[in-house]
N, C-alpha and C positions, 0 to 999 in steps of 0.2 A: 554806035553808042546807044543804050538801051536805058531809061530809068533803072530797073533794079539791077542792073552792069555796073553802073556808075556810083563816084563816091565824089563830093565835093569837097577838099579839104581847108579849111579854113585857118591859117597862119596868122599870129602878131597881132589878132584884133582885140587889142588890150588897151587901157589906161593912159601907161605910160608911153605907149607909142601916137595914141589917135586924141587923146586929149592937150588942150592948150595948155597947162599945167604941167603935163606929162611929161617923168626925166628924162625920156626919150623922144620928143615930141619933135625935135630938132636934128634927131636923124633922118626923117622922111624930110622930101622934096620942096613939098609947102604943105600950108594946114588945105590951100582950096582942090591941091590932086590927090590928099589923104584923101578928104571927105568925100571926096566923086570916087575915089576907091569903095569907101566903103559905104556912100548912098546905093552905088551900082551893084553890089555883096546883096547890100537888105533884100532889094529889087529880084535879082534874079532867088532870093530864098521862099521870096513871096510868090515867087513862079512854080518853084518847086515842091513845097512842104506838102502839098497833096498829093505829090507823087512817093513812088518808091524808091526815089533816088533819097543814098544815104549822106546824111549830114553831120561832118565831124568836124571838131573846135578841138584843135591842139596848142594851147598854149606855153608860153615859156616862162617857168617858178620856177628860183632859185630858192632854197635855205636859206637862214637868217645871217649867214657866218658866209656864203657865196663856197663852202670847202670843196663843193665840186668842183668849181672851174680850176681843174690844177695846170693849166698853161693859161695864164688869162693873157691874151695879145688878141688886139684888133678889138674888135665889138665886143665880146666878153670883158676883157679888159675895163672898160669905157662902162660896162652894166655895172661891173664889182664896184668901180671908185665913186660911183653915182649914186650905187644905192638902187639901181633901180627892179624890174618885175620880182620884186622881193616877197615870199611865203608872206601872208599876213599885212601884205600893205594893198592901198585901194590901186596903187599904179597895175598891180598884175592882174587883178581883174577884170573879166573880158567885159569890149562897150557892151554899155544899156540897148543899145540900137543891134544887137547880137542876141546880148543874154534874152533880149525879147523872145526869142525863138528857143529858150531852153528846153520847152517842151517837145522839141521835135531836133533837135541837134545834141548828137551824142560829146559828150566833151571825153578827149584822150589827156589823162594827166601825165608827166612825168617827163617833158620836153626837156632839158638844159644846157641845149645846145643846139647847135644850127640845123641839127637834122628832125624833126619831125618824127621819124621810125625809130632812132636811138634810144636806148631806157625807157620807150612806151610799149603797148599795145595796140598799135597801129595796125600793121602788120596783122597781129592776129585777125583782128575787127574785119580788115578788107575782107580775109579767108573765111571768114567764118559767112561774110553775104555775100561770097561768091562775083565778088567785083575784079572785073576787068578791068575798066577805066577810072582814073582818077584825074579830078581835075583842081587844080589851085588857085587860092583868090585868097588875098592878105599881104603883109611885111615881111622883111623886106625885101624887095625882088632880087637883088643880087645874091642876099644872102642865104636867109631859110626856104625860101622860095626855089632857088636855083638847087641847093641842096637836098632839100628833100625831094626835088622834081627830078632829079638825076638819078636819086635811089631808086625810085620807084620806076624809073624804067628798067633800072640792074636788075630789080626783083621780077619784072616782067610786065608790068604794067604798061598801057598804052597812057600818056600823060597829053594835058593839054593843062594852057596854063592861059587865063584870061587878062586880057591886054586891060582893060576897060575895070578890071577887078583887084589890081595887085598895083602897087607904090613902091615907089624905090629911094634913092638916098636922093637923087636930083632927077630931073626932066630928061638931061642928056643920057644919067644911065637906066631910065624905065626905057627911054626908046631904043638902046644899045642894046637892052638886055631881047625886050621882045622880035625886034627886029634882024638880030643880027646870032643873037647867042639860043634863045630857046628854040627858033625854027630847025637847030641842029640836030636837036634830041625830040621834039615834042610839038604839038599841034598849039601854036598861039593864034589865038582868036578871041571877040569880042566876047561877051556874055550871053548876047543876041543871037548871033551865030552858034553858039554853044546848043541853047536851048532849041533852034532851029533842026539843031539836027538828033534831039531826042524823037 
């Protein structure tokens, strides 16, 4: 793993999932392993941002009418009837303690679903800087997390997914998922260790 190899991809660090208020706020585990999620995100960005490692913000906006989600079951489901990362409302935009860093983090619009590379330019973006690795840190870990972390190895990519950087819906499945399900596909490791081996 090289800085300009690398692409850190940042999932769900939005409103409605990381704030107390937020109508998804009650899907993550608790507010005190959110925020070590994403005090430990800032931390390792602040490590980065002088390098050549690329920095991407994929978030997930719906329309005002939700028309895309045309099977809503499961978590989709659960966004439409709630109201929630809706175009236009302050839930879908990304935290303060992120957008800080807008000047140096590319944001991919066009998320609407679990995967990350779906109706974006993702994909192209990695291609176009020549990135090998990609590595994940954000919400939620079973979900968009595990998803877009599977594509990206179909597509070829070497994936690592940080234990210390990504939140899940409870305690038992952040340590299920890192422990048991990402060591199958992808390199799960600290942040620390991450950075280690640039």
């Amino acid at each position: 793993m090289v800085f300009n190899q690398t692409a850190i991809i940042l999932i769900g660090f939005q409103n409605d999932y990381f704030l107390k208020d937020g109508a998804l706020h009650g899907a993550l585990e608790s507010s005190e392993a959110a925020g070590l999620a994403l005090k430990n995100t800032v931390n390792l960005i602040k490590r980065l941002k002088d390098t050549p490692t690329l920095l991407i913000n994929t978030p997930i906006v719906f329309t005002s009418d939700y028309s895309e989600i045309t099977q809503p079951v499961g978590i989709l489901k659960t966004i439409k009837e709630i109201g929630a990362v809706k175009h236009g409302t302050t839930g879908c935009e990304t935290v303060a303690e992120i957008k800080a860093f807008s000047d140096r983090i590319i944001t991919v619009p066009g998320k609407r679903g679990l995967n990350a590379f779906s109706n974006t330019s993702l994909e192209q973006l990695l291609q176009s800087h020549d990135i090998t690795d990609v590595v994940f840190a954000g919400a939620v870990t079973s979900i968009c997390i595990d998803t877009t972390a599977r594509t990206a190895l179909d597509k070829g990519y070497s994936v690592t997914i940080l234990k210390d950087c990504t939140t899940g819906r409870s305690s038992f499945e952040q340590e299920f998922y890192c422990e048991e399900i990402f060591p199958l596909y992808a390199e799960a490791i600290t942040s620390s260790q991450m950075t280690e081996q640039l």
